[in-house]
N, C-alpha and C positions, 0 to 999 in steps of 0.2 A: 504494500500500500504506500500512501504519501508519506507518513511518518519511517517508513524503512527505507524510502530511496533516499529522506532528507537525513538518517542516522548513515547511510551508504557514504552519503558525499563529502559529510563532515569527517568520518573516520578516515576517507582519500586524503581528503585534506591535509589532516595532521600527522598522516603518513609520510605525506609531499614534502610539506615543510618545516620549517626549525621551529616558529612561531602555531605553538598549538590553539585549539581553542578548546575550551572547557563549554560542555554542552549539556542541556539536559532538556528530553521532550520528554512533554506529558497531549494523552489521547482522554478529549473530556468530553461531557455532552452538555449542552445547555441551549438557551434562546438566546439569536441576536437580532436586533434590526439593522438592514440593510438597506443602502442606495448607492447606484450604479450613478456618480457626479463625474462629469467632464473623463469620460475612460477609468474613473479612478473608483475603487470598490470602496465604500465607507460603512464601516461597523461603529456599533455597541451593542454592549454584552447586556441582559438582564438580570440581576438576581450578583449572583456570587461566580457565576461562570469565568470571568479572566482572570478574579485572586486565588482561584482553587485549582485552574490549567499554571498559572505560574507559580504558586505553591508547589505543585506538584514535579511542575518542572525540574525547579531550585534542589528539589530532595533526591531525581536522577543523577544518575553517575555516568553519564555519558548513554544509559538506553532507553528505550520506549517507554513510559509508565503510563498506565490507565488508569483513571479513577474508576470508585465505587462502580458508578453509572454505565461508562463505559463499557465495563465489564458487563455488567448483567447482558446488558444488549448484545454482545458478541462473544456469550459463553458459549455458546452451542459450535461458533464458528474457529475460538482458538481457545487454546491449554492456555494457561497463567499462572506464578507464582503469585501467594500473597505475601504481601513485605507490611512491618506497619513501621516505619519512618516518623519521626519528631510527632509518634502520635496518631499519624495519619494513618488510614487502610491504601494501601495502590499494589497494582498489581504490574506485574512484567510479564513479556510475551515469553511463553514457552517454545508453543508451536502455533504454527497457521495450518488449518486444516483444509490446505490447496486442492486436494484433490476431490474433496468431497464438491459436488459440482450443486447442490441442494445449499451447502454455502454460502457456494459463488454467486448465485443468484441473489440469497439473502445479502451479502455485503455489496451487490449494484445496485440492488433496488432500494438498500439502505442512502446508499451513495446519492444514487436521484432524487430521493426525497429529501436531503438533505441540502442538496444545490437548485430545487425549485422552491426552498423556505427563501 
């Protein structure tokens, strides 16, 4: 998915060169409002949704972490460790369960609904 190509490209990255970056993504679910101004995408979050994706972030060590929510939605689809972190519940991906193609379908139709919000 988007979060493993963007964990892909940082880890080239700091392979490449001397100057590392310290990284950490987190995969969250929440409501935002959106508008398409001048080519340019503009967001906000509602609720608690961008302090508990950068919280979660902050608590990565350079991999993927899910929150709670996240998680429920895409248990059927992947394996996950539970970690609790300064407190928090997040989870790491184990596995993607790619071949299962009952999945696949679940995580694009997830995907479309989510970029016609």
């Amino acid at each position: 998915g988007v979060a493993e190509s963007i964990e892909n490209i940082l880890l080239e990255h700091n392979k490449m060169f001397n100057q590392k970056m310290d990284f950490g993504i987190s995969l969250n679910y929440g409501t935002i409002v959106g508008k398409l101004e001048n080519g340019v995408f503009k967001f906000m979050s509602i609720g608690t949704l961008m302090t508990a994706s950068k919280k979660i972030a902050s608590l990565s060590k350079g991999e993927v972490l899910l929150s709670d929510k996240m998680n429920d939605l895409l248990r059927l689809n992947i394996r996950t460790d539970k970690h609790v972190r300064d407190g928090i519940s997040v989870f790491s991906v184990k596995e993607i369960k790619r071949e299962n193609e009952e999945a696949k379908r679940f995580i694009d139709g997830f995907m479309r609904r989510m970029e016609k919000k």
